[in-house]
C-alpha positions as CSV (number, residue, x, y, z in Angstrom):
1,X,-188.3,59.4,51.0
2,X,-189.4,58.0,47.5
3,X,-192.1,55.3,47.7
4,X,-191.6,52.4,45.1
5,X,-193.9,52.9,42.3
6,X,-196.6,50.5,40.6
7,X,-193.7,50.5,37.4
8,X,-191.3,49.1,39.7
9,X,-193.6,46.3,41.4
10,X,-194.7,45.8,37.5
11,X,-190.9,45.5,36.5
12,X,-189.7,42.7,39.8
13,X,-192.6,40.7,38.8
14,X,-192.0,40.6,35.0
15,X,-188.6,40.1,35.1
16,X,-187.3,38.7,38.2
17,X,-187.6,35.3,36.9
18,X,-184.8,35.9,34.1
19,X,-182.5,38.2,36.3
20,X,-181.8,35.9,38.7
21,X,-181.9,33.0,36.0
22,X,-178.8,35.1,34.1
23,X,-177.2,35.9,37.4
24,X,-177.5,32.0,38.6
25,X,-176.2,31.2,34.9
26,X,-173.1,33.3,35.6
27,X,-172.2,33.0,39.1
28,X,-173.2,29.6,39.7
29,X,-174.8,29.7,43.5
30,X,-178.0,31.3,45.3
31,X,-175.9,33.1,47.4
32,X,-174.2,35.3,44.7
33,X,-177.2,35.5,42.6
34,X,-179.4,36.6,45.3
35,X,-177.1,39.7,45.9
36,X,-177.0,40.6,42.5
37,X,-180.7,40.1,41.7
38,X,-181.5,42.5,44.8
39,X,-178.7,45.1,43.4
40,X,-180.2,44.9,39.8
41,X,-183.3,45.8,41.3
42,X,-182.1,48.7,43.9
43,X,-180.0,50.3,41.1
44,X,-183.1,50.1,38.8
45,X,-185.2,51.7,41.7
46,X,-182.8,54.3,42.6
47,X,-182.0,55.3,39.4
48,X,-185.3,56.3,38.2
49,X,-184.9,56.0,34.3
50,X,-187.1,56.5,31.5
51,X,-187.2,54.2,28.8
52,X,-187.6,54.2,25.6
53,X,-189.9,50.9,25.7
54,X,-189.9,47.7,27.0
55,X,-187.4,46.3,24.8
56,X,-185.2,48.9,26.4
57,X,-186.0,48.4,29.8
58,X,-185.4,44.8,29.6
59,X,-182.2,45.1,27.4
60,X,-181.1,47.5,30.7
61,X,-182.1,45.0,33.1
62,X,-179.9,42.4,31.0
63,X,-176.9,44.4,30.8
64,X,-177.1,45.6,34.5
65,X,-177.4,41.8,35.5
66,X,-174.3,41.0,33.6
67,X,-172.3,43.9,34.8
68,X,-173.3,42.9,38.4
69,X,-172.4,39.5,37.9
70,X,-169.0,40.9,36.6
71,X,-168.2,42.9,39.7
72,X,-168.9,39.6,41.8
73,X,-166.9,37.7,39.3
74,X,-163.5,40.0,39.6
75,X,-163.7,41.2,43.4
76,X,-160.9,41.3,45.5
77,X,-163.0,39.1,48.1
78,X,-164.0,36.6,45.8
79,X,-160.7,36.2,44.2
80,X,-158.9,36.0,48.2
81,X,-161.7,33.4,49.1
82,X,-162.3,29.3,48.9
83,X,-165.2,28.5,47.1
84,X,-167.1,26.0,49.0
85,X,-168.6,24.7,45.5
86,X,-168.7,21.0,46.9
87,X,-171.2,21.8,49.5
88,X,-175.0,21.1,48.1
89,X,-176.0,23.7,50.6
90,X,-174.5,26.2,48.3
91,X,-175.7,24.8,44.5
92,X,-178.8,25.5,43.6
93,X,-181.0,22.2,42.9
94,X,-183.8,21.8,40.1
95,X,-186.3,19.5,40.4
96,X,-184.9,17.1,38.0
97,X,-181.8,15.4,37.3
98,X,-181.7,16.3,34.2
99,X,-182.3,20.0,34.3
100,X,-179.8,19.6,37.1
101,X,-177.3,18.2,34.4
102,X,-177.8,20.5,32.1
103,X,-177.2,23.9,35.1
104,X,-174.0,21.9,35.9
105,X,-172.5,21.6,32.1
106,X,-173.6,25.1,31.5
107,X,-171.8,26.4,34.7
108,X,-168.8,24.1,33.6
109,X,-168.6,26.3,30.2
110,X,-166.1,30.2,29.5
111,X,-168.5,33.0,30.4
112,X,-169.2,34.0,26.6
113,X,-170.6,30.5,25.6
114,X,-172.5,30.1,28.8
115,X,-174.0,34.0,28.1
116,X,-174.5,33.9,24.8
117,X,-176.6,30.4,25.3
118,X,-178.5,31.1,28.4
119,X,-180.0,34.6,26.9
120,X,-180.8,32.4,23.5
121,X,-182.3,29.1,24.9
122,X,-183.8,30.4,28.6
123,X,-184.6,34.3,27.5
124,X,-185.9,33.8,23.8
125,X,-183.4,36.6,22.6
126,X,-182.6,36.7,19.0
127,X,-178.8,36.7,17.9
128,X,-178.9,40.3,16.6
129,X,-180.4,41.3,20.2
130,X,-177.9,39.3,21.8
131,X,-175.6,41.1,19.6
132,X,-177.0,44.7,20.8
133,X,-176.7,43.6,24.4
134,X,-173.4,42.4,24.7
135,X,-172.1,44.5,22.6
136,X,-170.3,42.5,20.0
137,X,-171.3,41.3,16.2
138,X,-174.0,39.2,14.9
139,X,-171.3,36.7,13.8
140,X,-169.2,36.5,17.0
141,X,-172.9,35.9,18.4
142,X,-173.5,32.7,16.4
143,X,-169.9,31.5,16.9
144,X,-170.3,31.8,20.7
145,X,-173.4,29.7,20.5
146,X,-172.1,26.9,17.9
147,X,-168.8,26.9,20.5
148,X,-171.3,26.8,23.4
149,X,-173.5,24.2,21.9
150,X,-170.4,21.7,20.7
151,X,-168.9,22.0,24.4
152,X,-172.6,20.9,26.1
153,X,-172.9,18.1,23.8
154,X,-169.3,17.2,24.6
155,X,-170.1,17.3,28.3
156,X,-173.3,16.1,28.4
157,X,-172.0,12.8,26.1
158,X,-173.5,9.6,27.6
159,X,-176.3,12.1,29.5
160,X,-178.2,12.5,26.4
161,X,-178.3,11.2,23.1
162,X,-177.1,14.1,20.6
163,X,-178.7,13.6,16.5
């Protein structure tokens, strides 16, 4: 039996905050971002990898997250299920309205814009590291976050006063 080590404890606590903030991003309830915040962390745990530094463990945790999140996305129970979005049991609620505006327009956005701004604005990544993450180009980068940034202004019009 392998006992978790003080590496792992260090790693939940340092970066649980912005896996299950990418995985609430994406998926757009508790429910599905608590499973895939507690897979993240049993796949990192099982897996036992070495890394490079911490630049590369968190760039692991990222890409784990969002490969998660895809397998929730595209499964053949999600897709054969009703989504009971209306129910406020479901949603997750901040503790003001407008943070709670801004979660909604961001879960109203495509995937890319609403990935590509969350890991810019909430996780302080650069474009380039975006870039390495997702695995695309620094451009597309920048063009999914001038996209994501015109469609939140565009549905947060009356909410907030864009200059």
């Amino acid at each position: 039996m392998t006992s978790i080590t003080s590496e792992t404890i260090q790693a939940v606590e340092e970066y649980q905050h912005m896996i299950y903030g990418i995985a609430l991003s994406r998926l757009g309830n508790r429910f599905d971002a608590d499973d895939v915040f507690q897979e993240v962390f049993l796949i990192y745990f099982s897996k036992n990898i070495s890394f490079r530094d911490e630049g590369h463990r968190k760039a692991w945790l990222i890409k784990t997250t969002l490969n998660c999140c895809k397998r929730v996305l595209h499964s053949t129970w999600r897709r054969k299920t009703t989504a009971l979005e209306d129910s406020h049991e479901l949603t997750y609620q901040f503790a003001s309205r407008e943070e709670n505006l801004v979660f909604t327009a961001l879960r109203g956005l495509p995937e890319k814009y609403r990935t590509a701004l969350h890991l810019f604005y909430f996780e302080d990544f650069s474009g380039d590291e975006i870039a390495r993450i997702l695995g695309i180009s620094g451009a597309a980068v920048r063009m999914r976050l001038k996209r994501g940034r015109d469609l939140m202004r565009e549905k947060l019009k009356g909410e907030y006063d864009f200059e």
